[in-house]
C-alpha positions in Angstrom: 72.0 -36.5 17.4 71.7 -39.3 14.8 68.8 -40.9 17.1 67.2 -37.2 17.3 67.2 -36.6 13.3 65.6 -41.1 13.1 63.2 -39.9 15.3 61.7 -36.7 12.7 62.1 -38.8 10.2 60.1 -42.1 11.2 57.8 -39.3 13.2 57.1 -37.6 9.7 56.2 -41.3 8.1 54.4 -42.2 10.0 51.9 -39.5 10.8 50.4 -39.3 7.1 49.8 -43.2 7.5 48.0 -42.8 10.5 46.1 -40.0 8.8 45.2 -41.8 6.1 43.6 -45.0 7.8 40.5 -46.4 6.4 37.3 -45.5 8.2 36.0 -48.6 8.3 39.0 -49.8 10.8 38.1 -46.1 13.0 36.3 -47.4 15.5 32.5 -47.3 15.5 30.5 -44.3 17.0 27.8 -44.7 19.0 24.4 -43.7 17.1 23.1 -40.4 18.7 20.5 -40.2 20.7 16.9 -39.1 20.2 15.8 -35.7 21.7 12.7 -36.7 23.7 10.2 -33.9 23.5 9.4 -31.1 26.1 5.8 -31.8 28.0 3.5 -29.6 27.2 2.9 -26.5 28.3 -0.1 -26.2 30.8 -0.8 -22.7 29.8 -2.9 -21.9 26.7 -1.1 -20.1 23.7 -2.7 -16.2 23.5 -3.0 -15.5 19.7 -0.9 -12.8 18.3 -3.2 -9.8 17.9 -3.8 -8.5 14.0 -1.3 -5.7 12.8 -2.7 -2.4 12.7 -3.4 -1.6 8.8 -0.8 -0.6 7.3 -0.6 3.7 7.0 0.5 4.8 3.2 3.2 6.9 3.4 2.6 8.9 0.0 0.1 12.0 0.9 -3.3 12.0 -1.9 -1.4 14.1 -4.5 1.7 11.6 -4.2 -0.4 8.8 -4.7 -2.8 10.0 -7.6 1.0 11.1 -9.6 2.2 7.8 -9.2 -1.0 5.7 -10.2 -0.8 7.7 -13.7 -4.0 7.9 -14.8 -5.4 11.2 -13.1 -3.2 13.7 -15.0 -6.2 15.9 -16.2 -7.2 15.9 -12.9 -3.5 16.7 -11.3 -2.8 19.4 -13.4 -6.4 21.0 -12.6 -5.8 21.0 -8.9 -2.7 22.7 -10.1 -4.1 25.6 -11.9 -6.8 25.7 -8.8 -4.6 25.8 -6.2 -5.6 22.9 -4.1 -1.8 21.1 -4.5 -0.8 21.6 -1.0 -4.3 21.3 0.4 -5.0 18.0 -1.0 -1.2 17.3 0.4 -2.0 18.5 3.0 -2.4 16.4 6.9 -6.0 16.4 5.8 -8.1 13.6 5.9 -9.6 13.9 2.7 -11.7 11.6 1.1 -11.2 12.2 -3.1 -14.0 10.8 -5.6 -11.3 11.2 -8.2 -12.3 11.2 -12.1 -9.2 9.4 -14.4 -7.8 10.8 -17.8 -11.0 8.8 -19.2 -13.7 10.8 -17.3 -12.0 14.0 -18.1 -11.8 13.3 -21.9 -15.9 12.7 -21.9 -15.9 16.2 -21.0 -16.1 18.2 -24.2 -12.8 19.9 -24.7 -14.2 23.6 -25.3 -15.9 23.0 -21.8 -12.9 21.2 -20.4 -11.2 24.9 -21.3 -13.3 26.9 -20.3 -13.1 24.9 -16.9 -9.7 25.3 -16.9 -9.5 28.9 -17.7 -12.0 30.0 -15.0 -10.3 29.2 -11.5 -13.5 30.3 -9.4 -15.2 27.6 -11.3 -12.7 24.8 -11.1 -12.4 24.9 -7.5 -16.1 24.9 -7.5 -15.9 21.7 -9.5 -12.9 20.3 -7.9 -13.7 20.6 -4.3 -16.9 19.2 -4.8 -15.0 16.0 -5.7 -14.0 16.1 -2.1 -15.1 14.8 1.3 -14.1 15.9 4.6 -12.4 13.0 6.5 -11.5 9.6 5.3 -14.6 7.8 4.1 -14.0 4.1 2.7 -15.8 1.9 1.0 -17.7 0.2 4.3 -18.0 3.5 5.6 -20.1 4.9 2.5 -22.7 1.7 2.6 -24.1 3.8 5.6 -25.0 7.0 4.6 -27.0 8.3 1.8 -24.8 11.1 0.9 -22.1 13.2 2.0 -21.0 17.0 2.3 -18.4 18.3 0.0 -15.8 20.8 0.8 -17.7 22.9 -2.2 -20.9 22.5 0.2 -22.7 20.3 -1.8 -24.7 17.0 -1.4 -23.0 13.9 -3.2 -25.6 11.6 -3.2 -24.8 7.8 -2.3 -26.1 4.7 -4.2 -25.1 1.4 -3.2 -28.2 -0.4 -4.6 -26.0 -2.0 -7.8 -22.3 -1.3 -6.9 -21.5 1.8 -5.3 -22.8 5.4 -7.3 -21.5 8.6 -5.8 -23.5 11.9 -7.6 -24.0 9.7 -10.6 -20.8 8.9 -11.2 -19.6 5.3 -10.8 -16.6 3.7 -8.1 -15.0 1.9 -10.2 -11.8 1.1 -7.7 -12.5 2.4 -4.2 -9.9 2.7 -1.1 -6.5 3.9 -2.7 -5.0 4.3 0.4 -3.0 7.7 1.5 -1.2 9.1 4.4 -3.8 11.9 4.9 -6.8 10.3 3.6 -8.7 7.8 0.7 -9.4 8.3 -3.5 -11.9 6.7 -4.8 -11.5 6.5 -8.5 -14.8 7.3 -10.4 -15.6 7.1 -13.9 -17.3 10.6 -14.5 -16.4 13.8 -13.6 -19.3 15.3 -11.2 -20.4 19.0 -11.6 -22.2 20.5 -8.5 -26.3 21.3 -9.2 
């Protein structure tokens, strides 16, 4: 038993010296060896095809809330009725007059507007395009049909004119269509 309990004891000094040997007296590893590359393939590499363009996901009335600056022009579709049509599947293409455009608009007009709903959906839908028409769609056509009926008449001669009005940002992006933000607000002839 004396032997047995040595044993542990030598056994248990032993082991941490071991442990604790310098690595310079651990024997030397052998240097690994270099991966030698894969031969080539013989076939040629397809390129990936482009991504689809990305779809918004926010409909036209989503999108004109979040950007801010078409408030006026919000709360007139509003008072026309034309919320869940212009949120609707569409696709709509909206020449959309900001805050500015609205506020060169006397107010006493801008009133009268607003208090005549016959009229403002007149005005309104004439802001609107059937389908969605973007920017290197309208450098082909000379003017397009409104819902109202009306001719908006396209100038692309010196930037891009629709009814007089001028784009000044073009191809916001929406789930059921495109606004195209215009500096004036257009009243049908």
């Amino acid at each position: 038993m004396k032997r047995i309990a040595q044993s542990f004891i030598i056994a248990a000094l032993v082991v941490p010296l071991v442990a604790c040997k310098k690595k310079e007296d651990a024997p030397a590893q052998e240097p690994a060896k270099p991966v030698e590359p894969k031969p080539a393939d013989p076939k040629p590499v397809e390129p990936t095809p482009p991504a689809p363009p990305a779809v918004a996901a926010k409909n036209i009335v989503e999108v004109a809330t979040e950007a801010g600056s078409f408030k006026t022009l919000l709360t007139a579709v509003e008072v026309a009725g034309l919320t869940a049509t212009l949120a609707g599947p569409g696709p709509f293409t909206v020449f959309a007059p900001t805050d500015e455009a609205f506020a060169k608009v006397p107010a006493k007009d801008l009133e009268a507007l607003l208090a005549d709903k016959a009229a403002l959906t007149n005005v309104l839908t004439y802001h609107v395009v059937q389908g969605a028409v973007t920017a290197k769609d309208v450098a082909g056509i000379p003017s397009a049909k409104t819902l109202q009926g009306g001719e908006l008449a396209i100038d692309t001669s010196s930037g891009v004119k629709v009814g007089g009005a001028t784009v000044v940002k073009a191809d916001i992006m929406a789930s059921n269509g495109v606004i195209h933000v215009i500096d004036t607000v257009l009243l049908p002839k």
